[in-house]
N, C-alpha and C positions, 0 to 999 in steps of 0.2 A: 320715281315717275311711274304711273302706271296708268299703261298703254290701253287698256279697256274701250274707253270710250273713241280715242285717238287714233288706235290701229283701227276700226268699221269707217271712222270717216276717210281716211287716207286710203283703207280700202276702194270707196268709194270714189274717189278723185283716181283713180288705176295705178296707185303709188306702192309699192311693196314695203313691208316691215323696214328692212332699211334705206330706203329712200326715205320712209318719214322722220326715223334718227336723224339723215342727214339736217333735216331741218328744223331740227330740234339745240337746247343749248345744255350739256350735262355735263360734269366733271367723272361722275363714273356710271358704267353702266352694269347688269348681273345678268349672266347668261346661262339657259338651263335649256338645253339641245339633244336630243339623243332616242327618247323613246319612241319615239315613229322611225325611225332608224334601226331598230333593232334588228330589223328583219334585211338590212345589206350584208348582204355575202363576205364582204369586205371589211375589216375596219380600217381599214388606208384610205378606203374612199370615204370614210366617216374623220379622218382624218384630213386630208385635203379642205373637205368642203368647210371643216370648222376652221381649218386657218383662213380660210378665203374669208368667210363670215367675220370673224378679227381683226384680217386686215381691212376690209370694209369701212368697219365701226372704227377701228384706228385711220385709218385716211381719213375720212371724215370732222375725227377727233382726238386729234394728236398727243393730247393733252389728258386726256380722261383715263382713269385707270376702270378696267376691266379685269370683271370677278368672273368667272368658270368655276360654275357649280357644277358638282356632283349628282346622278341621277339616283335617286333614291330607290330601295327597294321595290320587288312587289310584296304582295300576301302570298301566306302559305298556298292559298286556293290557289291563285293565279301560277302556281311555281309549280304544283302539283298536277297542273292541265298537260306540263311538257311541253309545252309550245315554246318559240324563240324568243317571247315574251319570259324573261326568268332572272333570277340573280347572279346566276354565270355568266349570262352574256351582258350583263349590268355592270357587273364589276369590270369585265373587258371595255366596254366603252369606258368607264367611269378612268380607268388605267391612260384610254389615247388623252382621254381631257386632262390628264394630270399631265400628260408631254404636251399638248399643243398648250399646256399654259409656259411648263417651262420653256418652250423652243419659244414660245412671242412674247415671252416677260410680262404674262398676266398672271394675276393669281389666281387658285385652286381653291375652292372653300368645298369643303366635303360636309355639305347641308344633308347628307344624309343619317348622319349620325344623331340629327334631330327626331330622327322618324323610321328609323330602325329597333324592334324589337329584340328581345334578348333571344329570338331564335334565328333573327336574321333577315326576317322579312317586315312587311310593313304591318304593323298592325290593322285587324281587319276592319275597327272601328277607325282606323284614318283614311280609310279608300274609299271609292264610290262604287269601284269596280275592278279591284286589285293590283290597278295599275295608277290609278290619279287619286290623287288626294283628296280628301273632303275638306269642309271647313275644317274641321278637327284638324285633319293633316295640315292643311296650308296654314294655320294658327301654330303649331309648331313649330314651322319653315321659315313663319316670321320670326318667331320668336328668337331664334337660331340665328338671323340675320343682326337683331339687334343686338343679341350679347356676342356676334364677332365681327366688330366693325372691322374694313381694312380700308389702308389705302396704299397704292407705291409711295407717295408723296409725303405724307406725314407720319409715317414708321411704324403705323398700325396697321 
């Protein structure tokens, strides 16, 4: 499903991202949370708020299995700035997503191994701006998504 055109008009009606889920009908949904988050002090509260987000989408959707991706690198440039924007602290969040999947029995897909270079960061031809991905980059992530389907439900 892709929420593009759907999240602006729900926008638009004063509905938030998951309000518009609610009224939507899916078996699984893929969640990628974290990098504007980088810069909480905390990862408890980066924690917290992604169970709440979880249980949400689960109260809503009892039924539907729920993928927790992985935060993908930056670029060397963007890592080299020193900022809280970086792959240390990437890895740290990318660590709570791997417990708040096991503690809510969602799974964990580590999409970033799609778009990680052999130095560790993102290659600099798949950013826009060291942090988000270009087409290039999101064309990998797809890519990544099709050759690892999963579901709770059908043992993949």
């Amino acid at each position: 499903l892709l929420l593009t055109e759907m999240t602006a008009w729900y926008a638009a009606q004063g509905m938030t991202l998951l309000d518009a889920l609610d009224a939507l009908d899916f078996s699984k949904v893929y969640i990628m949370l974290g990098v504007n988050e980088l810069g909480w002090p905390k990862t408890a509260q980066f924690h917290d708020q992604y169970v709440q987000v979880v249980d949400r989408i689960r109260d809503g959707h009892p039924g539907a299995d729920i993928i927790l991706q992985s935060l993908p690198p930056v670029s060397a440039k963007q890592e080299a700035k020193g900022s809280y924007v970086n792959n240390r602290r990437i890895e740290e969040f990318n660590e709570v997503i791997r417990q708040v999947a096991e503690e809510t029995g969602c799974i964990y897909l580590d999409v970033a191994e799609a778009v990680t270079g052999e130095d560790g960061c993102l290659p600099a031809d798949e950013t826009t701006d060291g942090v988000h991905l270009n087409t290039k980059g999101c064309g990998k992530w797809l890519e990544y998504l099709k050759d690892h389907p999963v579901s709770l439900h059908d043992g993949t």
